[in-house]
C-alpha positions as CSV (number, residue, x, y, z in Angstrom):
1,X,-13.3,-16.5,5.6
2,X,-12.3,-13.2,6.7
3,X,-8.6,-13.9,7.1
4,X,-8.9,-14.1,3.1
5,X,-10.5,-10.6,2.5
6,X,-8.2,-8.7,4.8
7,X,-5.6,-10.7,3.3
8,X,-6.7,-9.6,-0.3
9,X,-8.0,-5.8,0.5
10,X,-4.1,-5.3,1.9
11,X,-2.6,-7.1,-1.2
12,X,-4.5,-5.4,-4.0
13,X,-4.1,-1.6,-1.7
14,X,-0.2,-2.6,-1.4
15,X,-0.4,-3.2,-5.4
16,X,-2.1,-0.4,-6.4
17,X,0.0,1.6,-4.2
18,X,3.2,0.6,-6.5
19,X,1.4,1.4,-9.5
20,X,0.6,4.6,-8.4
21,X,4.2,5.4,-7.3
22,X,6.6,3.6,-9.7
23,X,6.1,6.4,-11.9
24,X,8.2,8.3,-9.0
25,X,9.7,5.7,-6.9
26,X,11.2,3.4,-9.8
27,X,13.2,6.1,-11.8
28,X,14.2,7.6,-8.0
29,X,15.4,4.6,-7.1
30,X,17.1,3.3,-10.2
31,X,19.2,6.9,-9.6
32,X,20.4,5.4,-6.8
33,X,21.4,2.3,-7.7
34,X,23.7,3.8,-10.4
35,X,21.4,2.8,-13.3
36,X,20.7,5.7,-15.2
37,X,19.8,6.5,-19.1
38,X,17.3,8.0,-21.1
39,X,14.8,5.3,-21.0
40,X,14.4,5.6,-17.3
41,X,12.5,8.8,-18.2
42,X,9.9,6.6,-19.8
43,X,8.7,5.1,-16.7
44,X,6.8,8.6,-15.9
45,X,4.4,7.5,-18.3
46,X,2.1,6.4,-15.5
47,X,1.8,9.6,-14.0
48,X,-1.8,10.5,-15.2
49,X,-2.9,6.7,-14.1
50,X,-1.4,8.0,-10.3
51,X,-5.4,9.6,-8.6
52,X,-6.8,6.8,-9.8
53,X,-4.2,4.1,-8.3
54,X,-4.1,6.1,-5.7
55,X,-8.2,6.0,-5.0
56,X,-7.7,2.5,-5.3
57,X,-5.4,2.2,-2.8
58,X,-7.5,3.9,-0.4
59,X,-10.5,2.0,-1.4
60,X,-8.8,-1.5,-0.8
61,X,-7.2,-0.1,2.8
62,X,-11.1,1.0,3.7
63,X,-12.3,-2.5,2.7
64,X,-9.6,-3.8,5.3
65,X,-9.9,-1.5,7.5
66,X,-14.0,-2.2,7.9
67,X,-13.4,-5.9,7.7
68,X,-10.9,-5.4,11.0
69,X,-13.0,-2.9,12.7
70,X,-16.1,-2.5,11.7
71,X,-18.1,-6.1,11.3
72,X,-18.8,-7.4,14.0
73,X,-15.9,-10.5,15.5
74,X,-17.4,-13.8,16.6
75,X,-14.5,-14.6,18.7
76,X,-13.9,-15.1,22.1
77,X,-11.1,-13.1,24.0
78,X,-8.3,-15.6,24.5
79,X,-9.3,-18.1,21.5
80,X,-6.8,-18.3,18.4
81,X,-8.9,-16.2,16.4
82,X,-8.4,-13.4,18.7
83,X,-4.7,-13.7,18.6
84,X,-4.8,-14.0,14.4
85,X,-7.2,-10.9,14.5
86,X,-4.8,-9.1,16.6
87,X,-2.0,-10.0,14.4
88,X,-4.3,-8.8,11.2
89,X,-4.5,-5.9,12.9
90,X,-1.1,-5.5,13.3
91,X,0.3,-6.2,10.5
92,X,-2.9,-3.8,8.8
93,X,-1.1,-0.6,10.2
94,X,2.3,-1.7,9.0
95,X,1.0,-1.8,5.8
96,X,-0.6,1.5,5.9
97,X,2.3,3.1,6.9
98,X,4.2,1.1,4.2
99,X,2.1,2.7,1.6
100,X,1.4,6.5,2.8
101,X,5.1,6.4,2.9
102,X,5.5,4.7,-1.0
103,X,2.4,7.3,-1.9
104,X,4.4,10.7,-0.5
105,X,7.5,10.2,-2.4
106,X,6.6,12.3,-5.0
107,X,6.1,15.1,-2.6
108,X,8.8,14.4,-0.8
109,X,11.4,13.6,-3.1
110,X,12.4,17.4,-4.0
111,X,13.7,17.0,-0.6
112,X,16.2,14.6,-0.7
113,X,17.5,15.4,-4.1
């Protein structure tokens, strides 16, 4: 049972994440790929939705973050749900460094432009 909220927290953090920065990240890297044009301007019409998305995001990674630390684990060291929680754990802080990294474009970007 808690393999599925940790599983879901990450998933909706990592979504709301990409909402919050395809205003940025989408047009940025479009650029790059060669596409260019003036509709690619229109994708910075989610900018005012970004705090929100963003709160979001940091809301979802809190709800994983308790689920893996916080509550309290009802397995043994050495069983298989130690390994999978280790693994959860893991594979939590990839994902948070996935999205501060997605999140800081827009600060960023002026940098590599």
């Amino acid at each position: 049972m808690a393999t599925f909220n940790v599983k879901g927290s990450l998933f909706a953090g990592v979504l709301a994440a990409i909402g919050a920065s395809v205003c940025c990240v989408g047009p940025l890297v479009l650029l790059m790929l060669g596409v260019g044009g003036a509709w690619v301007a229109n994708l910075t019409a989610l900018e005012p939705l970004r705090p929100w998305l963003i709160g979001v995001t940091l809301l979802f990674l809190g709800l994983a973050f308790r689920r893996l630390y916080l509550q309290p684990q009802v397995c043994e060291p050495g069983a298989a749900c130690a390994e999978l929680l280790r693994r959860q754990r893991w594979i939590f802080w990839i994902v948070v460094l996935a999205l501060l990294a997605l999140l800081s474009v827009p600060w960023l970007a002026p940098y590599f432009l």
